[in-house]
C-alpha positions in Angstrom: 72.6 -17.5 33.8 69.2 -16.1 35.4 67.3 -14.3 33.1 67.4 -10.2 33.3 63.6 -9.4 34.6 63.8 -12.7 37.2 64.9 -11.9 40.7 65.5 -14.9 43.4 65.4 -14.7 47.3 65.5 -17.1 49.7 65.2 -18.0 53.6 67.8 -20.1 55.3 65.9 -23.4 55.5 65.1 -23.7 59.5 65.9 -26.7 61.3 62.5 -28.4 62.7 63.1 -28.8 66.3 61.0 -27.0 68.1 58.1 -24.0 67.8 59.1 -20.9 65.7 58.9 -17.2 67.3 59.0 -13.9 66.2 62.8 -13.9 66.2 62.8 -16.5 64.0 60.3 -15.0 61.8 61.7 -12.1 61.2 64.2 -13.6 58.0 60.9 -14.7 56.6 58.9 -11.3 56.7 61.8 -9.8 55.9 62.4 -12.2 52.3 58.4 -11.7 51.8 58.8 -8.0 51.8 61.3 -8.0 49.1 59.7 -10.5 47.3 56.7 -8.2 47.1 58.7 -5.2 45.7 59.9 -6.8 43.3 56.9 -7.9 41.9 55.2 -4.7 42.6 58.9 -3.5 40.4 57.4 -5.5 37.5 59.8 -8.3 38.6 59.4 -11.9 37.8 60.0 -13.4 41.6 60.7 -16.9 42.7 60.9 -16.9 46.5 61.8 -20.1 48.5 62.0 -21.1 51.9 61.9 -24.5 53.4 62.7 -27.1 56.4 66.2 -28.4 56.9 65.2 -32.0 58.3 68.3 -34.5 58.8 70.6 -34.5 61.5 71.1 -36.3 64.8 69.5 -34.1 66.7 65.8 -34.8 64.9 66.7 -38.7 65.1 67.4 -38.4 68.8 64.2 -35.8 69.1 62.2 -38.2 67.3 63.4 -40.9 69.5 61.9 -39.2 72.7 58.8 -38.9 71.5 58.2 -42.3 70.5 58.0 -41.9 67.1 60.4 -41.9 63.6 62.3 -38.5 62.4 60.2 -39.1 59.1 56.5 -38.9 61.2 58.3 -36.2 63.2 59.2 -33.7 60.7 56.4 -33.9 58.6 54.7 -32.8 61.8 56.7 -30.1 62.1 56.5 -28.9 58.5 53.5 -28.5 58.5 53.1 -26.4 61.6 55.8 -24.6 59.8 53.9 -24.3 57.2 50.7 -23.0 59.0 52.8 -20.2 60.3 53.7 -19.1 56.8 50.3 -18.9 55.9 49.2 -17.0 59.1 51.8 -14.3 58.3 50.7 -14.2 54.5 53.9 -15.2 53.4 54.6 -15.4 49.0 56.7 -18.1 48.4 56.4 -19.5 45.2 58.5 -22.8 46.7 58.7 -24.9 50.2 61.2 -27.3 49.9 62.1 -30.0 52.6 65.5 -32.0 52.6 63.8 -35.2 52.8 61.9 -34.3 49.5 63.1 -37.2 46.8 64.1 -35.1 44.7 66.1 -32.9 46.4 67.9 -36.0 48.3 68.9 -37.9 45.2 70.6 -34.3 43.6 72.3 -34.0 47.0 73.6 -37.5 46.1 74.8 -36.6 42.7 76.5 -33.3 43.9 78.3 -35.4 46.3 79.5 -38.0 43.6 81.0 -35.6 41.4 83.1 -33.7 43.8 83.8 -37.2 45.5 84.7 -37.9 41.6 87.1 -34.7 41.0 88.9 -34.8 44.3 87.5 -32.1 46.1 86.4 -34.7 48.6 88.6 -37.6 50.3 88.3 -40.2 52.8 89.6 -39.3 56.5 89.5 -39.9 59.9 88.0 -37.1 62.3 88.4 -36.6 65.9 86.8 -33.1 67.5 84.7 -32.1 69.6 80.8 -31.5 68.3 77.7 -30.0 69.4 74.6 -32.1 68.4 72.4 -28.7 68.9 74.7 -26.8 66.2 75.5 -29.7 63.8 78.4 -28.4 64.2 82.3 -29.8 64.9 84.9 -27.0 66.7 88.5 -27.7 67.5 89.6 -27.1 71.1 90.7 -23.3 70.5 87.5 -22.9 69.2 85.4 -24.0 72.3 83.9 -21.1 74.6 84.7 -23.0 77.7 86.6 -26.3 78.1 86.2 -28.7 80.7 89.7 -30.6 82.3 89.9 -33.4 85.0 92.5 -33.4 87.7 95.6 -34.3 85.2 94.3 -31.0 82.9 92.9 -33.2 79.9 90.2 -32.1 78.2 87.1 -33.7 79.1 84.2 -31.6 77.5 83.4 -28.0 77.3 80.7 -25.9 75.3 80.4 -24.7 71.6 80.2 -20.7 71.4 76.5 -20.7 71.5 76.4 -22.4 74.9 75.6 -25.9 73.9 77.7 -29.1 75.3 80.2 -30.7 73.1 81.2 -34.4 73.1 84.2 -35.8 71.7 83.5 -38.0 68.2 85.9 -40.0 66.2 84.7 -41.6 63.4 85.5 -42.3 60.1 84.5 -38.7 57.7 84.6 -37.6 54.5 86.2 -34.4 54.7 85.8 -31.5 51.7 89.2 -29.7 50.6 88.1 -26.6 51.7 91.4 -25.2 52.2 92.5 -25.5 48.2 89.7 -22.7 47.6 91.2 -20.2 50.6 93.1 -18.2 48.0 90.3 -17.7 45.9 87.8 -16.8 48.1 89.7 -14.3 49.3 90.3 -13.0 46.0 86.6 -13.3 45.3 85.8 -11.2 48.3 88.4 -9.0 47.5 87.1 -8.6 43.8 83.2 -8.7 44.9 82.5 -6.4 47.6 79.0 -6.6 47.7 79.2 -10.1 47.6 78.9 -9.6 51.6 76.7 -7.5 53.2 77.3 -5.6 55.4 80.6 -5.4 55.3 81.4 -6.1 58.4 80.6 -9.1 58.1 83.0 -9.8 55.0 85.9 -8.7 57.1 84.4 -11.2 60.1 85.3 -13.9 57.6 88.7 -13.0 56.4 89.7 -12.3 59.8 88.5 -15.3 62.0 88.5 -18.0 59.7 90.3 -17.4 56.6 93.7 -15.5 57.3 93.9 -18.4 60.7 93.8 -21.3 57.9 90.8 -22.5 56.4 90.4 -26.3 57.2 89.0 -29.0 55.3 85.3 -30.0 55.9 83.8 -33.1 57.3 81.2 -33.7 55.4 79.6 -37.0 56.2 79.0 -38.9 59.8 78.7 -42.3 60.6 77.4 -42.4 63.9 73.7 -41.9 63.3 71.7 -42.9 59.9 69.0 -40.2 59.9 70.6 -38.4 56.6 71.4 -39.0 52.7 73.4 -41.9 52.9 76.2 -41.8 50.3 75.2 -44.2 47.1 78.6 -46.3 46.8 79.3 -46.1 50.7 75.8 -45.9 52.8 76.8 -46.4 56.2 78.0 -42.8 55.5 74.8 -40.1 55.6 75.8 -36.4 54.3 76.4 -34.1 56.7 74.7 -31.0 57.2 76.0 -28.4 55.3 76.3 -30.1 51.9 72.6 -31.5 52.2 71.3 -28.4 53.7 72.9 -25.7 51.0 72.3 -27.9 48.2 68.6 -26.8 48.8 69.0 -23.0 46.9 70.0 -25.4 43.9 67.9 -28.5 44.3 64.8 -26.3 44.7 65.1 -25.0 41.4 65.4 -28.3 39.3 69.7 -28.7 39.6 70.6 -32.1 39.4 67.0 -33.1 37.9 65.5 -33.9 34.6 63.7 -30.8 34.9 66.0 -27.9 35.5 64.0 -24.8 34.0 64.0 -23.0 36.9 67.6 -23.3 37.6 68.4 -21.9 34.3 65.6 -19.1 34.5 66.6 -17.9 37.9 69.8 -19.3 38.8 72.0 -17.1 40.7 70.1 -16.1 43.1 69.7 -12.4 44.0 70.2 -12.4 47.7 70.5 -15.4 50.4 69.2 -13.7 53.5 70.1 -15.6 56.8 70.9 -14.9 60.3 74.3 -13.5 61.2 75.0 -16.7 63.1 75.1 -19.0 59.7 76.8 -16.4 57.3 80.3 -18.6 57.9 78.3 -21.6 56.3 76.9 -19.6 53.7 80.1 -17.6 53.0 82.8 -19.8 52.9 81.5 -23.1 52.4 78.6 -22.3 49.8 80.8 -20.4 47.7 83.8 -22.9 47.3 81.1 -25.3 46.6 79.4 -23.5 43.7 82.8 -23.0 42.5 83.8 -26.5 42.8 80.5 -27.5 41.0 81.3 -24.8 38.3 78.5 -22.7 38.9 77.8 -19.2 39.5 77.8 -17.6 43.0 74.8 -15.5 44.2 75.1 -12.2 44.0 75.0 -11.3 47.4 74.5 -13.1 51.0 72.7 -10.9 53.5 73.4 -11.1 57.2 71.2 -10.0 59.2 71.3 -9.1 63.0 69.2 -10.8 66.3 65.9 -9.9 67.3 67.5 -9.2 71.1 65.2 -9.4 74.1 67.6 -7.4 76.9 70.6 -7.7 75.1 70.2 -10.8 74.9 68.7 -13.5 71.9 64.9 -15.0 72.1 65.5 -18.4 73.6 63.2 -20.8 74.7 65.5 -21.9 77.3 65.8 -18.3 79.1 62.2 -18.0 79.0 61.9 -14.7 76.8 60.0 -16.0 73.7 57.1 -14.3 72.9 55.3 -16.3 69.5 54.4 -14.8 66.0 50.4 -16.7 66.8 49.8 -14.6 70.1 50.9 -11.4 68.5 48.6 -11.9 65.1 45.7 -13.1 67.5 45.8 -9.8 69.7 47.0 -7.1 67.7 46.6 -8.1 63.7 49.2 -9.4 61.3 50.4 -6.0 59.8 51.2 -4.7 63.7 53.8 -8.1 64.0 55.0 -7.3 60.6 55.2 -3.3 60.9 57.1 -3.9 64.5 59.8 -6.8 63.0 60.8 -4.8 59.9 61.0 -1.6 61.8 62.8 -2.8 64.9 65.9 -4.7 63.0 68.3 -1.6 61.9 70.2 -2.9 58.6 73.2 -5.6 59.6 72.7 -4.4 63.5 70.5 -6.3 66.3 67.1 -5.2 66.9 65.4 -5.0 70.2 61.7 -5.9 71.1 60.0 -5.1 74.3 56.1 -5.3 75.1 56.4 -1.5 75.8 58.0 -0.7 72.7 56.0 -2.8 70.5 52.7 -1.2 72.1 54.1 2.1 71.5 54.6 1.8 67.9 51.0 0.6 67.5 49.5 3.7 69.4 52.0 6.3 67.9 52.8 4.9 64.7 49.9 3.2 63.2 47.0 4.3 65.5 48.1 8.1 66.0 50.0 8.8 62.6 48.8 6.5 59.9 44.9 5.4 61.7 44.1 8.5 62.9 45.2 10.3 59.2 43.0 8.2 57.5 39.9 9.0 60.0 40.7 12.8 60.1 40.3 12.7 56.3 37.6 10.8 55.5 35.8 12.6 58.4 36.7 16.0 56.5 35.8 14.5 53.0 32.2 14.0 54.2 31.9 17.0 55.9 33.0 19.6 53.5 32.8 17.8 49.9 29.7 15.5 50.3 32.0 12.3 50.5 33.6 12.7 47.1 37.6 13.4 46.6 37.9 17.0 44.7 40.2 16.8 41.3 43.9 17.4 41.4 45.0 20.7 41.4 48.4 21.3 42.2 49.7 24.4 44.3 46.8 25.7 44.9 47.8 26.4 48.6 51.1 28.0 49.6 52.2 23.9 51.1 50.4 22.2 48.3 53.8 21.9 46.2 56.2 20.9 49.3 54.0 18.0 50.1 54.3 16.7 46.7 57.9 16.9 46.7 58.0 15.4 49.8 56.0 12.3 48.1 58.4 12.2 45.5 61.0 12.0 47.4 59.5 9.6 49.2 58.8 7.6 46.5 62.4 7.8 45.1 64.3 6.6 48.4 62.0 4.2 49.2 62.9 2.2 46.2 66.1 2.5 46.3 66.0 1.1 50.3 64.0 -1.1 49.7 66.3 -2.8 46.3 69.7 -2.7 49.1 66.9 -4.6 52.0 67.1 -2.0 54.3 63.3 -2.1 55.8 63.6 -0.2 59.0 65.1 2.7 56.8 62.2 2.3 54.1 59.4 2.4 56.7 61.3 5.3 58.3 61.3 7.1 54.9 57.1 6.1 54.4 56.5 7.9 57.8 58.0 10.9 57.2 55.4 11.6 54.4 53.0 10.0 56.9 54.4 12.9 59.5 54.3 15.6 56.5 51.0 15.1 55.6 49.6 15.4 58.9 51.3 18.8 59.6 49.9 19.8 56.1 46.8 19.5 58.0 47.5 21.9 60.8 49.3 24.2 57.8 46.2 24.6 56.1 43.6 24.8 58.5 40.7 23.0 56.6 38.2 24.2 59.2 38.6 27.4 58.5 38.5 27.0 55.2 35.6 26.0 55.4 34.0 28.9 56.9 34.3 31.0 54.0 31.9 31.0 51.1 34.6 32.6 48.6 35.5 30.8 45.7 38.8 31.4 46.8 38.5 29.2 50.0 36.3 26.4 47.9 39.1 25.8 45.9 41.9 25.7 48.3 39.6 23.5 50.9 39.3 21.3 47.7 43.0 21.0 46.9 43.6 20.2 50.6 41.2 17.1 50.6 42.5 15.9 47.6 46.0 16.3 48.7 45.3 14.4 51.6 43.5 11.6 50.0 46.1 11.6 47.3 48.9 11.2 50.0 47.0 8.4 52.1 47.3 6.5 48.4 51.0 6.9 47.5 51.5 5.7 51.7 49.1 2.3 50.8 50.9 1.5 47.8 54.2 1.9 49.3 53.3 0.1 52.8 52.3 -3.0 51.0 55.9 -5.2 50.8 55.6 -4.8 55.1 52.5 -4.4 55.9 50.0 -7.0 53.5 46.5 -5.9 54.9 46.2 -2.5 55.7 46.7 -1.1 51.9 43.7 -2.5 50.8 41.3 -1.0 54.1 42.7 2.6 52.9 41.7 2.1 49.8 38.6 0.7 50.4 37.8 3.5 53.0 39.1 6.1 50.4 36.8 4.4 47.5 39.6 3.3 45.4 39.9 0.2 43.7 42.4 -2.5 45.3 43.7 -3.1 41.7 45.0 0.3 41.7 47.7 -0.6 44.5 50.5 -0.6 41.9 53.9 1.0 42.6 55.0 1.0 39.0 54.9 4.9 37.6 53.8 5.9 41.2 53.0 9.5 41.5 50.9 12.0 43.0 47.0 13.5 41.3 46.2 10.1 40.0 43.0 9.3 41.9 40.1 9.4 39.4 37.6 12.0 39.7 34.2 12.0 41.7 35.8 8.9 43.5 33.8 9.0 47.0 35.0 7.6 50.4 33.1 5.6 52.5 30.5 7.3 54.8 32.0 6.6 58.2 35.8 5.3 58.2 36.6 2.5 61.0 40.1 3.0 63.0 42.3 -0.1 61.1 44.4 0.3 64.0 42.4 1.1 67.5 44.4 2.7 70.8 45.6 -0.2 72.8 45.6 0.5 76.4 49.4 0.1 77.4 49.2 -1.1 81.1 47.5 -4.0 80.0 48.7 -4.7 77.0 52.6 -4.5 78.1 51.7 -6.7 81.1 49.5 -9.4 78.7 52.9 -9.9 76.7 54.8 -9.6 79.5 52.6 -12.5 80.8 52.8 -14.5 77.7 56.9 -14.1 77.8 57.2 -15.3 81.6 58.7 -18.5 81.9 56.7 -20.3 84.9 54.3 -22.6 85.9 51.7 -19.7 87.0 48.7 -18.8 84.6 50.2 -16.4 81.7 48.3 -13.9 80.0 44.9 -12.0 80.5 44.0 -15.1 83.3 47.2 -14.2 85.6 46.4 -10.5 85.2 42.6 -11.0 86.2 43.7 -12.8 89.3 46.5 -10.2 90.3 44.1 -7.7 89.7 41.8 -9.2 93.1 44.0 -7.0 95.1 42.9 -5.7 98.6 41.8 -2.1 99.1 44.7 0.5 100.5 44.4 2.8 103.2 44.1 6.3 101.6 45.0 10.1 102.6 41.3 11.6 102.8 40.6 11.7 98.7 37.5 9.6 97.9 38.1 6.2 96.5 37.0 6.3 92.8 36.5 2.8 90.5 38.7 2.1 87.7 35.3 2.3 85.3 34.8 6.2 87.0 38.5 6.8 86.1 37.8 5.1 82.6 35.4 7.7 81.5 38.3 10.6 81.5 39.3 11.0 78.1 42.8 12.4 78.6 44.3 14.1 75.6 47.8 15.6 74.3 47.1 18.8 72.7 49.8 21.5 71.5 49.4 25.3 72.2 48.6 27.3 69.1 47.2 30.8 71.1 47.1 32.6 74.6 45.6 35.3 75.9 43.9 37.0 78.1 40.5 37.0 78.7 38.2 40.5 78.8 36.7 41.5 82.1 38.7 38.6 83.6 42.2 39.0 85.4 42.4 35.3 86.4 41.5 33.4 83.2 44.1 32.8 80.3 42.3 31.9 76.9 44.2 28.9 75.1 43.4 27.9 71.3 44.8 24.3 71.4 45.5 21.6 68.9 44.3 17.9 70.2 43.9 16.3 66.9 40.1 17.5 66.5 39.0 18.8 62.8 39.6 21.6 64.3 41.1 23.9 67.0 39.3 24.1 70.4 39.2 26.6 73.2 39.8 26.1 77.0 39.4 28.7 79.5 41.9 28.1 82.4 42.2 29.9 85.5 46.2 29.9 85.8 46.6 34.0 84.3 48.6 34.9 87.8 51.2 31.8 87.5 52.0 33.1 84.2 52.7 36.8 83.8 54.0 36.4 80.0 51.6 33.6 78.8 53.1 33.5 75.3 56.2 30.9 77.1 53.3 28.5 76.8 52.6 28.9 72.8 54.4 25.7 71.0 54.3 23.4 74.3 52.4 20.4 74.8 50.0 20.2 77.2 47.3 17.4 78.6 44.1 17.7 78.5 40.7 16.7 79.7 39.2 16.4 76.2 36.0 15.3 77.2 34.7 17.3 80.0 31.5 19.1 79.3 31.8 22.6 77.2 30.5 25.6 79.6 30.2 29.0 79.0 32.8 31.5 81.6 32.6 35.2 81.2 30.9 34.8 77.7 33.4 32.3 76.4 33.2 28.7 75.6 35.0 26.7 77.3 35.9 23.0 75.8 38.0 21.1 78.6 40.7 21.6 81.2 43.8 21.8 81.0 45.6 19.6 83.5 48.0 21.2 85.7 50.1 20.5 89.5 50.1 22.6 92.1 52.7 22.6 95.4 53.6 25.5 97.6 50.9 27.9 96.6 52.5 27.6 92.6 50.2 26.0 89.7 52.6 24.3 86.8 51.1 23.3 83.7 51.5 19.7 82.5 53.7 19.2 79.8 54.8 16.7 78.2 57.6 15.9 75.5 57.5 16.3 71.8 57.8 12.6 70.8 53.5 12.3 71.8 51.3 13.5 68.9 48.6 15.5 69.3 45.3 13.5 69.8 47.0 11.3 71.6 45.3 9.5 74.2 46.7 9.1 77.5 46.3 5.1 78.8 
């Protein structure tokens, strides 16, 4: 029985056959987040993960390179390995199957159901996949192959692999003398499965059909735990393999502590495709064994590329290395958590994961950060102003709104549902920087009343104090990034703690860093989306930047009478989204229209534009979003500084302002 305070996660162990990607990744992240919380929940965590390294298919893998499974996967664990480390992974535990330990437990679990009668001596005939380590009965196949008389020849497994017909002598496991009560398990445990779809998967396909016994041991290849009183047998997969959430912790050993301290686990997260073998099998197991079930199993969805799931083979991978070398580890981990809705697939496409870097973490979160430790200097020498609360009209809704932040977040993130969590962080993210525009620091800051010092005060400290609660509650998903706000706000790393989180805790005359640096710079999206696009393409052309620098020798186009300009001229427009705050006319001046415009500055700025005849009412234009050229020279028109242009089309003799749709941010940069 696991002790109250201890909570235990796991991985599926992941079979060593070739290079990991981001789709495979995503279990571990998403285990490594909810390790974190717990601790940062005062919990005392054991997380494990680990290699799954028998099978026929590493023998035979091992075989084509010239070398033995044992020189093979220890190769491959320790690239696995690597990866961990590159992502900043927290397991306390990285077991491997071929561990000696964990082999000779598997060979005493084994014995004693061998010795109880869960486990007899058969023949099998089927057909099996060597790339799922996995047998299927005709009805089971996808597609089946017949020659000329009709008899089945062949066919393929549901994921698309070949099958080949084996018979051989198996130990088989009596799975179907547990059917009745695992179904009155699920029945009486509806958590136990999650979500629940997937529970009712289960009862559905395999259960209510019959549940059949289990081969459990093959003959026809020797790269496994071979049985101890009948060796020519080695273990089959899913004994040696699930045995590992046990073994890891000291079962079957001399020193079982952990077992005892931590045993059942809290959650088995694993990929949809695997939650029969952990859900059927596993359970009758345990129960056969005499032990506890975990408390839950979590199936999660793919990471889809088009519908369809990462595969080597179709030539849509993209790998966790190139995404940490170009855009940072917290972007790869941000993107994963947020694109996988709870129990559904998630999607990932270069254009959508450069979108979420520019509009999530460089527009919302960066440029937050930037805007107030630009203010901070400017209008409080540098150091954060003491906690008032309600000082301003908003002060009190945006610490309810960090409250009840604070609140769902937790409970999201205890049920494992990230992308919801994250979505939950971001809405304070979104709150705080309207607070911004609400209380117009700028002007503030214009006044010399006492009055206006003490709300510009509370405003600064109510955005510093918000920027903390966001990097304390970002830190499960996003490992790097806490610690730069903090450091650019001038707050102790050690203070990152979750426990008792609330808003007005920063201590006074703390002072913020004299310059802030962007944690997450504007990525330009034509190049970026084609770079991934590059790394992703399946070909024997150059990939990545090299293929774009030799597409982009192309030859010069014919044009209609405009002057050719270089991309570098082009490059120095800085073009800007900006929302509409005022309009008006201007005195003495029938064809200009003043416009007082937000574009993510400290403060408003003015534009002069020479549109007043196109738009008879000019108020229709207050609340839209416009683009603008934010970094065209200010001049002076009719007494009146101008500070851009405002971009606009014309056709037929009428002029249309720009506008674009409210899902871009002000500030944000056109690329």
């Amino acid at each position: 029985m696991a002790e109250n305070n201890t909570y235990y996660i796991t991985t599926p162990i992941y079979y060593p056959s070739g290079k990991l990607h981001i789709g495979n990744s995503y279990t571990t992240i998403a285990c490594d987040a909810e390790a974190r919380f717990q601790r940062l929940e005062g919990k005392d965590v054991f997380f494990l993960t680990g290699t799954d390294e028998h099978g026929l298919k590493i023998e035979q893998k091992a075989e084509a390179l010239n070398t033995t499974p044992k020189a093979y996967v220890d190769g491959m664990a320790e690239d696995i390995q690597k990866l961990w480390k590159l992502l900043d992974i927290s397991n306390d535990k990285f077991i491997r199957t071929t561990d000696d330990y964990h082999e000779k437990a598997v060979q005493k679990i084994f014995q004693q159901l061998l010795d109880q009668g869960d486990i007899y001596l058969g023949e099998y005939e089927g057909w099996y996949s060597v790339s799922d380590e996995e047998y299927f009965t005709e009805s089971q196949l996808a597609e089946v192959y017949r020659d000329q008389d009709g008899k089945v020849i062949g066919g393929k497994a549901p994921s698309g692999n070949e099958v080949e017909l084996v018979k051989e002598e198996s130990y088989f496991f009596k799975m179907s003398k547990y059917a009745d009560w695992l179904l009155d398990y699920y029945q009486t445990h509806p958590n136990f499965i999650q979500p629940a779809s997937r529970m009712n998967e289960m009862i559905n396909n395999f259960i209510k059909p019959g549940l059949e016994d289990l081969a459990v041991t093959r003959t026809g290849f020797k790269w496994g735990v071979p049985i101890l009183n009948d060796p020519k047998h080695v273990i089959y997969v899913w004994i040696d393999a699930l045995s590992n959430y046990i073994t890891a912790l000291g079962y079957g050993s001399d020193d079982d502590g952990n077992f005892k301290k931590f045993w059942p686990a809290n959650v088995h997260m694993v990929g949809k495709e695997i939650v029969r073998f952990h859900t059927i099998y596993w359970p009758i197991m345990l129960h056969a064994l005499g032990l506890e079930l975990p408390d839950q199993i979590y199936g999660h969805g793919w990471l889809l590329m088009k519908d369809s799931k990462m595969s080597k083979s179709k030539g849509n991978v993209i790998y966790p290395e190139t995404i940490v070398e170009n855009y940072g580890l917290d972007a790869l981990r941000y993107y994963l958590l947020k694109a996988m809705p709870y129990g559904n697939d998630g999607n990932f496409t270069p254009e959508d994961f450069i979108s979420k870097i520019n509009f999530d973490l460089a527009n919302d979160l960066g440029n937050l950060l930037n805007r107030t430790v630009a203010m901070i200097n400017k209008y409080e020498g540098g150091v954060i102003p003491t906690f008032q609360s309600s000082v301003n009209a908003v002060d009190k809704d945006l610490e309810d709104t960090a409250a009840t932040t604070i609140k769902n977040y937790e409970e999201l993130m205890n049920d494992l549902h990230f992308a919801d969590a994250l979505a939950e962080i971001w809405k304070l993210v979104a709150r705080t920087n309207k607070y911004i525009d609400e209380t117009t620091p700028w002007i503030l800051a214009r006044n010399d009343d006492d009055e206006s010092k003490q709300k510009l005060a509370s405003v600064m400290n109510h955005l510093a104090e918000s920027l903390r609660v966001i990097a304390i509650l970002i830190q499960p998903m996003m490992t790097q990034s806490p610690a730069k706000i903090f450091e650019q706000l001038g707050l102790d790393p050690k203070g990152l703690e979750l426990n008792n989180l609330k808003f007005g805790m920063i201590p006074a005359s703390t002072k913020v860093v004299e310059k802030g640096t962007p944690i997450f710079p504007r990525l330009d999206v034509d190049k970026e989306v084609e770079f991934l696009k590059n790394k992703m393409t399946k070909s024997d052309k150059k990939k990545g930047r090299a293929a774009m620098a030799e597409t982009s020798k192309s030859q010069p186009v014919e044009t209609d009478g405009k002057k050719e300009i270089r991309i570098e001229a082009f490059d120095k427009v800085e073009l800007r989204v900006a929302s509409v705050l005022e309009v008006g006319s201007v005195e003495g001046a029938d064809k200009l229209l003043k416009f007082k415009l937000d574009a993510g500055d400290d403060q408003p700025r003015q534009i002069l534009s020479g549109i007043a005849k196109y738009y008879p009412d000019p108020s229709v234009l207050v609340g839209k979003k416009v683009v603008i050229v934010a970094n065209l020279k200010p001049r002076k028109m009719r007494g009146e500084m101008s500070q851009g242009m405002i971009l606009s089309t014309e056709n037929d003799g009428n002029v249309n302002v720009v506008m674009v749709d409210e899902n871009h941010q002000n500030g944000d940069v056109l690329a």
